[in-house]
C-alpha positions as CSV (number, residue, x, y, z in Angstrom):
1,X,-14.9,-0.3,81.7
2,X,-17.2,2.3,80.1
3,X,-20.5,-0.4,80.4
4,X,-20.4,-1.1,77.0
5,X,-21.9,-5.5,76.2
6,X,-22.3,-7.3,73.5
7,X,-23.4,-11.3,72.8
8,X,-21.8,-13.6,72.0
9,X,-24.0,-14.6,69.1
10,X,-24.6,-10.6,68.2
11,X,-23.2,-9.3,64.9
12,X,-20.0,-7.4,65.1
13,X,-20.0,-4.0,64.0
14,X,-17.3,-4.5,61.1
15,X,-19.6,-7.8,60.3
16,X,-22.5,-5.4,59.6
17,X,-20.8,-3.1,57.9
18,X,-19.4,-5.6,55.5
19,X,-22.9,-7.2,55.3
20,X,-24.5,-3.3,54.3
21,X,-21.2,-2.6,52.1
22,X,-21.8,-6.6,50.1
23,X,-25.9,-5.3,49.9
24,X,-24.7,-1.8,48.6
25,X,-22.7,-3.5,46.5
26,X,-25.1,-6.1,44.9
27,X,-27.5,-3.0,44.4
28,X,-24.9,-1.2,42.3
29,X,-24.3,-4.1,40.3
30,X,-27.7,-4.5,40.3
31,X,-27.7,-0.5,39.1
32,X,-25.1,-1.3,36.5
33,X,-27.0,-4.0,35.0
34,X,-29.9,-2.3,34.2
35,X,-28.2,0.7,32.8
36,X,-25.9,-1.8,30.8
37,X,-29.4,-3.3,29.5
38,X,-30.8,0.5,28.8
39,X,-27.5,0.8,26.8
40,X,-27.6,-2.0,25.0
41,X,-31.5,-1.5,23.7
42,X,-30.7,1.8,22.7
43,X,-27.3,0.8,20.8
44,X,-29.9,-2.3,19.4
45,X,-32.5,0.9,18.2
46,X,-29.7,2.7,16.5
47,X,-28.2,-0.6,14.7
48,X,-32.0,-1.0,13.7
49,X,-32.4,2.6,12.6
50,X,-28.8,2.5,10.3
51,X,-29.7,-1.2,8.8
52,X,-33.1,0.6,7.8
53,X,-31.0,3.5,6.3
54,X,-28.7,0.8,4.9
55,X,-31.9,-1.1,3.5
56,X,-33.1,1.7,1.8
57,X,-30.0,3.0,0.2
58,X,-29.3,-0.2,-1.1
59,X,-33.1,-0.8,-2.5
60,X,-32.8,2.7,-4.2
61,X,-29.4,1.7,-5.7
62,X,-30.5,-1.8,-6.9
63,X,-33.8,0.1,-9.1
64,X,-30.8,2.5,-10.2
65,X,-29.5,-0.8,-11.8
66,X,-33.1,-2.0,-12.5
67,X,-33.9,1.2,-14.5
68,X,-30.5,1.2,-16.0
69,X,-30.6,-2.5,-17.2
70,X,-34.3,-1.2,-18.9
71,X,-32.5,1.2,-20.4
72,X,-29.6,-1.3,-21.9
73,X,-32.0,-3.5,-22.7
74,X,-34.2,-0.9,-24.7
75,X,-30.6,0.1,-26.5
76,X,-29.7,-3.3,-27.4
77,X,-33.3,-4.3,-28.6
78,X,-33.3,-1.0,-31.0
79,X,-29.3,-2.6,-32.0
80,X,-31.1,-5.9,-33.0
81,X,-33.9,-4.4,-34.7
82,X,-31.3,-2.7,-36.8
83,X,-29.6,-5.7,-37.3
84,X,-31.8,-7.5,-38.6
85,X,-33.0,-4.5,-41.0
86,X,-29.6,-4.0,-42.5
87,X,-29.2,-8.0,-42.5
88,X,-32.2,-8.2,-44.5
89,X,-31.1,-5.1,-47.1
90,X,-27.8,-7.6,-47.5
91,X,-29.6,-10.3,-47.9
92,X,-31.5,-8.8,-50.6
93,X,-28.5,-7.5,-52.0
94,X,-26.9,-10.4,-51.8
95,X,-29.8,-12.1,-54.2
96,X,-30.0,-9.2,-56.9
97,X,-26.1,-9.5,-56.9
98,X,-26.5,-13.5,-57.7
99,X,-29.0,-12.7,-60.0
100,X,-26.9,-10.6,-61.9
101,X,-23.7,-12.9,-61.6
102,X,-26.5,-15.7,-63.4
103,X,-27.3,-13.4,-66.3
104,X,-23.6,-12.8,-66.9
105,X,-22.9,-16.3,-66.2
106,X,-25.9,-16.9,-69.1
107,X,-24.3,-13.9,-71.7
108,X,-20.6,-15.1,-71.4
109,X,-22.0,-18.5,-72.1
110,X,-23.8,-17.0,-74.9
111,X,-20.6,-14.8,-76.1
112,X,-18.7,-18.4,-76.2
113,X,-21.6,-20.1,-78.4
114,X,-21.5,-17.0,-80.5
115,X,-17.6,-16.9,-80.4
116,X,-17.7,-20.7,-82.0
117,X,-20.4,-20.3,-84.1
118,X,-18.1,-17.0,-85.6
119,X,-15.0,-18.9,-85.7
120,X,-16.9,-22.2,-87.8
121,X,-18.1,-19.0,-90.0
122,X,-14.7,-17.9,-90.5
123,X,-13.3,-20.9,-91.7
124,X,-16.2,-21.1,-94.3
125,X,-15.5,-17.4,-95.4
126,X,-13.7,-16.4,-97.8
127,X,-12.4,-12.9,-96.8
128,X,-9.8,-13.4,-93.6
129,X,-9.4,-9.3,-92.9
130,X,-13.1,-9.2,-92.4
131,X,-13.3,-12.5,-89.9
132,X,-10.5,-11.1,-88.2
133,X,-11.9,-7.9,-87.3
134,X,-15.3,-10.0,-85.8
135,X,-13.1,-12.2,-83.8
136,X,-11.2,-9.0,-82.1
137,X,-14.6,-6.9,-81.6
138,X,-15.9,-10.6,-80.0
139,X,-12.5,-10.9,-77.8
140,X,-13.0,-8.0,-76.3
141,X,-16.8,-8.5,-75.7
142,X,-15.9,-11.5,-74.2
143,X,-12.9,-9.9,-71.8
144,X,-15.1,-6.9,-70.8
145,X,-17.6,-10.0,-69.6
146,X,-15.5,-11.9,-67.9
147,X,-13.8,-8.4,-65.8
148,X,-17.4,-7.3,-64.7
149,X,-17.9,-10.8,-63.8
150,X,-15.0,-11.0,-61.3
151,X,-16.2,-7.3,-60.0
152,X,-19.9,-9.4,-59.2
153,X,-17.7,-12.4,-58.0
154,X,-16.1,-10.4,-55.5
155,X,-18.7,-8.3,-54.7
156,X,-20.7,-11.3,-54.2
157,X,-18.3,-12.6,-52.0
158,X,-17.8,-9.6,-49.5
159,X,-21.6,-9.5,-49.2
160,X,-21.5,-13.1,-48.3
161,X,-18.7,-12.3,-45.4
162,X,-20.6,-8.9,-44.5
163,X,-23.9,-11.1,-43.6
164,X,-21.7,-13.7,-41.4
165,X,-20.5,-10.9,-39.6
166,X,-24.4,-9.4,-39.2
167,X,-25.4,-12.8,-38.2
168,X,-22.8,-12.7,-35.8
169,X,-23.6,-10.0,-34.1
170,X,-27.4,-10.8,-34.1
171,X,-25.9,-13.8,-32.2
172,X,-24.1,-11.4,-29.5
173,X,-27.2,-8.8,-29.7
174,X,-29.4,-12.5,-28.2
175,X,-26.8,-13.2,-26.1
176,X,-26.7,-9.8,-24.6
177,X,-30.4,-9.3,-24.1
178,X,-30.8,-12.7,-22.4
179,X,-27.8,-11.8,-20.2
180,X,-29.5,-8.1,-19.6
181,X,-32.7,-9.8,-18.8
182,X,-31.2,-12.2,-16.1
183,X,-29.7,-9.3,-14.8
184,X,-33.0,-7.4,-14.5
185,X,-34.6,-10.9,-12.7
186,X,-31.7,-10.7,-10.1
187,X,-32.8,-6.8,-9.6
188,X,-35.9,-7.6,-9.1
189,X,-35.3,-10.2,-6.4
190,X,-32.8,-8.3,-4.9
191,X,-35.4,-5.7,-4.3
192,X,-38.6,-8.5,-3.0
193,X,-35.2,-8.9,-0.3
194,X,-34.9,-5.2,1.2
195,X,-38.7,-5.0,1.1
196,X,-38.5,-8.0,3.2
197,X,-35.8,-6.9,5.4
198,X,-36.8,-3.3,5.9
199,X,-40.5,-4.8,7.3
200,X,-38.6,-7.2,9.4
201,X,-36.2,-3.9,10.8
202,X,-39.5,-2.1,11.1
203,X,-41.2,-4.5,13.1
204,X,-37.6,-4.7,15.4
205,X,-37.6,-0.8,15.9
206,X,-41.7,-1.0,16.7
207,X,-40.3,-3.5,19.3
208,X,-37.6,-1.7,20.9
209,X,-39.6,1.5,21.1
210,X,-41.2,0.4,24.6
211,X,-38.2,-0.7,26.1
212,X,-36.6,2.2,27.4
213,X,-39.4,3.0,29.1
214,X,-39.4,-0.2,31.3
215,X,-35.6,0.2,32.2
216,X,-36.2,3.8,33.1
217,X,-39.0,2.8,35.8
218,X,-36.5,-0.3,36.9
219,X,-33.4,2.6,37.3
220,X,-36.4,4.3,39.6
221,X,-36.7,1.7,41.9
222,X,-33.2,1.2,41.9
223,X,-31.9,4.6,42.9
224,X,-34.6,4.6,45.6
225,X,-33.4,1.2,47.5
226,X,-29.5,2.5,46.3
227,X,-30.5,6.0,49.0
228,X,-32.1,3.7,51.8
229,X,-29.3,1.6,51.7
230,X,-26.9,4.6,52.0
231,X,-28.9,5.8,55.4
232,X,-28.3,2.8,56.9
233,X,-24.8,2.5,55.8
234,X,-24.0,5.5,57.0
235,X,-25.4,4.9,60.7
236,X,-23.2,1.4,60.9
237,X,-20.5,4.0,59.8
238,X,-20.8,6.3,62.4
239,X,-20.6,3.5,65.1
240,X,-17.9,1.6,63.0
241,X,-16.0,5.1,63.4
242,X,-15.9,5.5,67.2
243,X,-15.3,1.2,67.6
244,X,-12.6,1.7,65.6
245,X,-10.8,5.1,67.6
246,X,-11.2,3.2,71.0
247,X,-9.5,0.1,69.2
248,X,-6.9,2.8,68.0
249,X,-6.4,4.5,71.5
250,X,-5.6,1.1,72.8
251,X,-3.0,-0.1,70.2
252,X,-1.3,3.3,70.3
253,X,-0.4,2.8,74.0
254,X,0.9,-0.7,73.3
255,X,2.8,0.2,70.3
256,X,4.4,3.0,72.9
257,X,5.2,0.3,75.2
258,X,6.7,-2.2,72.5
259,X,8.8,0.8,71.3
260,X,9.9,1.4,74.7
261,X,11.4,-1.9,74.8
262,X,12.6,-2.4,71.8
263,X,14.6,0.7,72.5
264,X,16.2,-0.6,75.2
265,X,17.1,-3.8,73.9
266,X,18.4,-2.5,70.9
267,X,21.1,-0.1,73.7
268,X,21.9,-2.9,74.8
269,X,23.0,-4.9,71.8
270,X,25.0,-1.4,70.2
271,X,26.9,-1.2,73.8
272,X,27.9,-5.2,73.2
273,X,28.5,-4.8,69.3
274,X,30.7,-1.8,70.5
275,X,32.8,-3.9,73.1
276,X,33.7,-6.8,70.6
277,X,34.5,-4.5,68.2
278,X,37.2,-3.0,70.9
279,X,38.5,-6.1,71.5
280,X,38.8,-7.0,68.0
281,X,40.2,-3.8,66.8
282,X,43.0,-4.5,69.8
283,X,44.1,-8.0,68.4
284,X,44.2,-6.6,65.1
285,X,46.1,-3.9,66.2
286,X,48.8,-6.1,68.3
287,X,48.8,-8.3,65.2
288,X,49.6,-5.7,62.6
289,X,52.7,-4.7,65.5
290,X,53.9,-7.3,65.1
291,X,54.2,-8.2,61.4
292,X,55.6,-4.5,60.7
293,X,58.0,-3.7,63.5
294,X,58.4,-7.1,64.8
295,X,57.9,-5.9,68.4
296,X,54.8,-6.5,71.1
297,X,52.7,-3.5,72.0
298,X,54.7,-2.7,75.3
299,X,57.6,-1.9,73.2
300,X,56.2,0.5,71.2
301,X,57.6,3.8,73.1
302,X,61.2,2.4,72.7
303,X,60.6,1.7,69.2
304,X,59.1,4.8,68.5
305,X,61.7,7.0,70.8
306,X,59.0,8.3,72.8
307,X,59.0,8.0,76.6
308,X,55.7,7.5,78.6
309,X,55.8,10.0,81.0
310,X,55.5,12.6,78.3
311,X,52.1,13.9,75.7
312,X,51.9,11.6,72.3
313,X,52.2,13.8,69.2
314,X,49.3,14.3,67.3
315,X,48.0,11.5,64.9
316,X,47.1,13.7,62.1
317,X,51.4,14.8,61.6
318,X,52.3,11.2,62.3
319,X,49.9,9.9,59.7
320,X,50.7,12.7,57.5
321,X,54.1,12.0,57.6
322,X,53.8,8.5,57.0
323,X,52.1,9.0,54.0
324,X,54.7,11.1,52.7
325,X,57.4,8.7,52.9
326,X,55.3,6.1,51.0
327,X,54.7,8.8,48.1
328,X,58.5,9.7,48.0
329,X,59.3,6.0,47.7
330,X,56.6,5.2,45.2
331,X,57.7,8.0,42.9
332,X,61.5,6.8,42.6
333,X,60.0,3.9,40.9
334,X,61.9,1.6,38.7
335,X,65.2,2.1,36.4
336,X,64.3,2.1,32.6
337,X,67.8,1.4,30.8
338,X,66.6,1.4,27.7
339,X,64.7,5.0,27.6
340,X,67.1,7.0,25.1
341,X,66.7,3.6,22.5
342,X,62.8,3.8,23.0
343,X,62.8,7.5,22.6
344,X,64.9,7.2,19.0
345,X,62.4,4.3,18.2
346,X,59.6,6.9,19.1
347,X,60.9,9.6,16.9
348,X,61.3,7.3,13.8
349,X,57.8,6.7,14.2
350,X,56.8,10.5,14.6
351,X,58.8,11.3,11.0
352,X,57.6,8.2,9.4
353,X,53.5,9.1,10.8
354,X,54.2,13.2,9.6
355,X,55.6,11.9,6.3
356,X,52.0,9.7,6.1
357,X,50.4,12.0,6.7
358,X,51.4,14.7,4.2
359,X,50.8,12.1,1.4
360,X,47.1,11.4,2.8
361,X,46.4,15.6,2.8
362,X,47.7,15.5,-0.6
363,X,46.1,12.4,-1.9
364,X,42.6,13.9,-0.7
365,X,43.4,17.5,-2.4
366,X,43.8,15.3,-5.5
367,X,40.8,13.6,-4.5
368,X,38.3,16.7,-3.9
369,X,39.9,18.0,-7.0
370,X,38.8,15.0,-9.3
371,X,35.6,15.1,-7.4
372,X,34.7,18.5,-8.1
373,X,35.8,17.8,-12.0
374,X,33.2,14.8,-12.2
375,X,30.4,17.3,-10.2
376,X,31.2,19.9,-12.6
377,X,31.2,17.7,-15.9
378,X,27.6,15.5,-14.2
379,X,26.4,19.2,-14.0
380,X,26.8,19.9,-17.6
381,X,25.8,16.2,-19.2
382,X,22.6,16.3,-16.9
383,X,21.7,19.9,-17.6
384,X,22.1,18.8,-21.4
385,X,20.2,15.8,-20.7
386,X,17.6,17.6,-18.9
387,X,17.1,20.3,-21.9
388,X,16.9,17.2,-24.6
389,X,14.2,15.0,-22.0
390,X,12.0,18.3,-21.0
391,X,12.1,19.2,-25.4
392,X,10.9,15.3,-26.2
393,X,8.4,15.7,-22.9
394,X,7.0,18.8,-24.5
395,X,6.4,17.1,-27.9
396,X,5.3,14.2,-26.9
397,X,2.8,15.7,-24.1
398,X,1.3,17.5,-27.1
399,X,0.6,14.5,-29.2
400,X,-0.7,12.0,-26.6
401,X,-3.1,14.8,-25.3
402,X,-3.8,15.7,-28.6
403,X,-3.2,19.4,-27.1
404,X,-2.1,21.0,-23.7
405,X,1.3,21.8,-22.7
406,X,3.5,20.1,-20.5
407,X,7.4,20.7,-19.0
408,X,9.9,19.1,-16.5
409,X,11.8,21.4,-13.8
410,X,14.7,20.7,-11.0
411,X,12.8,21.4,-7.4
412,X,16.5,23.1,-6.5
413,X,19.0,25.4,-9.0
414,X,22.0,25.4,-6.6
415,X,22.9,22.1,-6.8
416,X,21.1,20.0,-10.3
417,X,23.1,16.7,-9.0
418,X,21.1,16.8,-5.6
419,X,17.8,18.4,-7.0
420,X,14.5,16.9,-6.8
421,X,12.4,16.4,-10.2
422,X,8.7,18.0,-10.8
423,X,6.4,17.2,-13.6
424,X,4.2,20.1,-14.6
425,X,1.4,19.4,-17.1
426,X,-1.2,21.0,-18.3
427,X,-3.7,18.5,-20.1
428,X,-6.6,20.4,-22.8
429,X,-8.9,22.3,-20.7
430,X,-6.9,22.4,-17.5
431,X,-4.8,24.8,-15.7
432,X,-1.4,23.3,-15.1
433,X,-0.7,21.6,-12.2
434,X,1.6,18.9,-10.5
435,X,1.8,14.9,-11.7
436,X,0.0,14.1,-8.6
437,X,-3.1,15.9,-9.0
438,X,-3.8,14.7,-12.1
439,X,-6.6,11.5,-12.9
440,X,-5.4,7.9,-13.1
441,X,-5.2,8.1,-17.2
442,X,-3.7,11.3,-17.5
443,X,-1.0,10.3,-15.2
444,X,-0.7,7.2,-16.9
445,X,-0.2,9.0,-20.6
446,X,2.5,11.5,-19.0
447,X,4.2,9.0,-17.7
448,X,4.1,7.6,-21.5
449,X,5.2,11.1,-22.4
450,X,8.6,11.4,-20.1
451,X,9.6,7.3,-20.7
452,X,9.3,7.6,-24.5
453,X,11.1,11.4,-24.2
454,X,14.1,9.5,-22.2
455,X,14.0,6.8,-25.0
456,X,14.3,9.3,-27.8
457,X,17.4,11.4,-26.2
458,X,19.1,7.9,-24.8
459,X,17.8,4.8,-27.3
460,X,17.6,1.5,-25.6
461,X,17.9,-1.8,-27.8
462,X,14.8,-3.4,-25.9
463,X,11.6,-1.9,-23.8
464,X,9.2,-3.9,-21.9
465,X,5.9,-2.4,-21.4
466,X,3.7,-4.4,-18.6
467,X,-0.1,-2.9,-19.3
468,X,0.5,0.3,-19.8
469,X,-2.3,0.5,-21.8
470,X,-4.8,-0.6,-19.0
471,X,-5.9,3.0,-18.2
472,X,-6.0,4.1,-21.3
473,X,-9.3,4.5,-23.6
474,X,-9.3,3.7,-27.5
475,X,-8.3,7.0,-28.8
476,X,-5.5,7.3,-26.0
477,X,-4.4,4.3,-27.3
478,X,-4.6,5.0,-31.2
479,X,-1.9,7.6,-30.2
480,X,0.1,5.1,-27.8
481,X,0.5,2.4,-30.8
482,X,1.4,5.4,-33.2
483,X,4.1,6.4,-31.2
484,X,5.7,3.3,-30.6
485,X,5.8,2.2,-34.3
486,X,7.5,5.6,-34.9
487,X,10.2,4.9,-32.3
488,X,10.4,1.5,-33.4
489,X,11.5,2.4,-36.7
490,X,13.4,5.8,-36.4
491,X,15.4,4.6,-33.2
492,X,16.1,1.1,-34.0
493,X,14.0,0.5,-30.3
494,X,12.3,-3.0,-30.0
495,X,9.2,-3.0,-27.8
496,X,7.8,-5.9,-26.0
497,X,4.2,-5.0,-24.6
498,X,2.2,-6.8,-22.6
499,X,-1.7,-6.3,-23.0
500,X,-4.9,-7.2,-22.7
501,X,-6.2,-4.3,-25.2
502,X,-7.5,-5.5,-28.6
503,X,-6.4,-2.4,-30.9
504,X,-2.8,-2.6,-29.2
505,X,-2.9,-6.4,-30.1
506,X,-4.2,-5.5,-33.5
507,X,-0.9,-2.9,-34.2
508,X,1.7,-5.2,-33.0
509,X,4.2,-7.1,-35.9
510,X,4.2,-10.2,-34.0
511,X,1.9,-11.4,-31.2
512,X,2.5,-14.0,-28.7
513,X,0.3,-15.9,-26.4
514,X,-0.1,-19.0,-24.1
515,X,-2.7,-21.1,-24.1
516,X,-3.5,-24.4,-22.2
517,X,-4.8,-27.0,-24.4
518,X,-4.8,-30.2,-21.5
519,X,-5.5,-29.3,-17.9
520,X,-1.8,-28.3,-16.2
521,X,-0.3,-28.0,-19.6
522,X,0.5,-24.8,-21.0
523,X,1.8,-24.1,-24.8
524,X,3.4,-20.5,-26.5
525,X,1.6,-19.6,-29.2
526,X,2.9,-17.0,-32.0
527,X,1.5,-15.0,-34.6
528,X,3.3,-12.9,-37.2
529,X,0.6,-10.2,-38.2
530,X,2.6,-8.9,-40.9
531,X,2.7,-12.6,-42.7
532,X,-0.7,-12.9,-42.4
533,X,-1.7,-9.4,-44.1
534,X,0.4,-10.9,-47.5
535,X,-1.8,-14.0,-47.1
536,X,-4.6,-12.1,-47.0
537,X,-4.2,-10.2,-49.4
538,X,-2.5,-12.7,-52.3
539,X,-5.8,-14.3,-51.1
């Protein structure tokens, strides 16, 4: 006994290391709190800060739009100004024009009261030549009349369609500056929002200023109680340390002991496992005697022809031995009768699988050869293809563009049936370059380019276009309809488009479109444009 007490009621010192190790612990989550909380004001500053930025960007964009919608609305005020001028003009013209068709409504009624008072004085008259000659010079006063009236007729009459159209557009010019001046109201709120919202950030980042500050002192008076906790943790340590190498000491002698014993009883139960084993191996042994050489074990030596009195041969020979004379008798094996039958049987087989298989090596000479043919032929027909398609490309390129230059090539030469395709094009005003580098509409027209070269070398009965024209601006697509109606009626090609475009709409022979005159109820609707230019114009 080294002296050493303690109460009953007395902490333990593993008890009061666990209580210093739970206060250390509470003071780190304590710790991790407040930097957590630091962390999270300084993450709430920066979203602050960016939503400012965000406010800002947002506020200088929307008086981008504000000033821009001025600007429209400026443009479209001067448009409706000018309107009206030029509506007025026709409107004046359109007056003077019916004032003239009056007067040569008035003279031709005139020419026709003079034309009947001439033909009463020709009756009266005696000289026919002379009444004659009046009545031709009046005819053709009366026929120049009537043609100049028809010019003021129809002169009147596109006036008259000129000035619905003007009034029409005065309508759209309205309908555009009310729509330009909502727009400018929705700027203008939009804007009284990010004032708003950037004083509401402002007032937020004013806020948060202070606070990292305040967790900086609380960190402070952290890390000072986080040290004094470690002093004392670190005495209860020490005499947790030398508690815990007596306690050690002790169970290593015990553990010595145990082992000690264990030891011994496990001798004990090997020298038992070994004896049964003996005696089992010795029954087994006497058993196996018996089944073979059908003899007990104390004839063994007569069996055997060995005496007692003299030395046992060596097991290794006899076992050696004995394995022999199993091999020798396993090798005889069975007698097959019927080997020289199997072995003619085999060798029909052998001539009939050689004789196979000289037909397949010729069969796949043949083969390779027609192969090679087909690659050789492909070769030329695509190589001729390829020279027609990259010509059409070329021409084509040039017309869409209105300029440039354009040309297809094979990414490999050795092989043109397993060569890759490149587009080269080189639009007016840039260097040439691949088909991926090139804008959304330029892409869109060389595409155009290669499809309609393809269609020209190889002529299809039908093409479907699906919005082709989408990218496309109005003189793009000028050249687009121009092309087609030039295929369309050299190559015999009929195109189906689909588009939203008006001037590809307005080139078309025959137009087609659904409509939905009841709710869930849809009807096709045609037009032949062609039929309705020979109305319009026997109109």
């Amino acid at each position: 006994w080294d002296g050493f007490t303690i109460k009953t009621d007395a902490k333990t010192a593993a008890a009061a290391r666990l209580g210093q190790m739970r206060r250390l612990r509470e003071i780190r989550d304590r710790l991790g709190g407040a930097q957590a909380a630091l962390d999270a004001a300084e993450e709430t500053a920066t979203g602050a800060r960016e939503r400012l930025d965000q406010a800002e960007t947002a506020e200088r964009a929307a008086r981008a739009v504000l000033r821009q919608a001025d600007t429209d609305y400026a443009a479209a005020r001067d448009a409706r100004t000018e309107a009206k001028e030029r509506t007025a003009e026709s409107v004046s013209r359109l007056a003077s024009l019916k004032e003239t068709a009056q007067r040569l409504q008035t003279d031709l009624k005139e020419v026709d009261a003079r034309t009947g008072r001439a033909v009463d004085e020709l009756a009266a008259l005696p000289d026919p030549a002379r009444g004659a000659g009046e009545m031709d010079e009046l005819r053709r006063r009366l026929s120049v009349s009537r043609e100049a009236l028809a010019e003021r007729r129809t002169e009147s009459h596109y006036l008259i369609r000129a000035a619905g159209e003007r009034q029409r557009r005065l309508e759209d010019i309205e309908n555009e500056l009310e729509t330009w001046g909502k727009r400018a109201n929705d700027a203008a709120h939009q804007l009284q929002q990010l004032d708003d919202r950037r004083a509401r950030e402002t007032e937020n980042l004013a806020r948060l200023a202070d606070a990292p500050a305040e967790i900086a002192e609380r960190r402070g008076r952290l890390l000072s109680l986080v040290e004094d906790a470690e002093k004392v943790r670190g005495e209860a340590a020490d005499a947790l340390a030398d508690g815990e190498r007596r306690e050690k000491e002790s169970a290593k002698a015990l553990r010595e002991a145990e082992n000690e014993l264990a030891a011994g009883r496990e001798k004990m139960v090997r020298a038992e496992g070994r004896i049964e084993q003996a005696r089992q191996t010795c029954i087994d042994v006497t058993e196996r005697v018996r089944d073979k050489l059908d003899c007990g074990t104390q004839d063994l030596f007569a069996a055997a022809g060995l005496k007692e009195d003299k030395e046992l041969p060596e097991l290794e020979a006899v076992e050696r031995r004995v394995d022999r004379l199993h091999l020798e008798r396993d090798t005889m094996g069975p007698v097959n009768l019927r080997a020289e039958q199997e072995m003619r049987e085999l060798a029909e087989q052998v001539d009939t699988m050689r004789g196979e298989r000289d037909d397949l090596i010729k069969a796949v000479e043949k083969l390779r050869q027609g192969i090679s043919q087909l690659n050789r032929e492909g070769r030329q027909r695509l190589l001729a293809s390829f020279k027609e398609v990259d010509r059409h490309f070329q021409e084509l390129f040039v017309r869409l563009f209105g300029g440039g230059r354009a040309h297809l090539q094979l990414t490999s030469d050795d092989d043109p049936l397993k060569a890759g395709l490149e587009i080269m094009a080189s639009p007016p005003g840039k260097k040439l370059q691949m088909l991926s580098l090139l804008s959304g509409g330029e892409q869109a027209l060389t595409a155009l380019a290669l499809l309609f070269g393809v269609f020209l070398t190889n002529p299809a009965p039908i093409c479907v276009l699906d919005e082709v024209d989408a990218p496309l601006d109005d003189a793009n697509v000028d050249r687009f309809c121009t092309i087609i109606d030039e295929i369309a009626h050299t190559g015999g090609t009929r195109f189906i488009v689909v588009t939203h475009h008006r001037m590809t709409m307005a080139r078309m022979d025959r137009l087609f479109g659904v409509t939905m005159p009841e709710r869930g109820v849809s009807r096709l609707v045609s037009v032949d444009l062609q039929k309705a230019e020979n109305l319009r114009d026997t109109a």
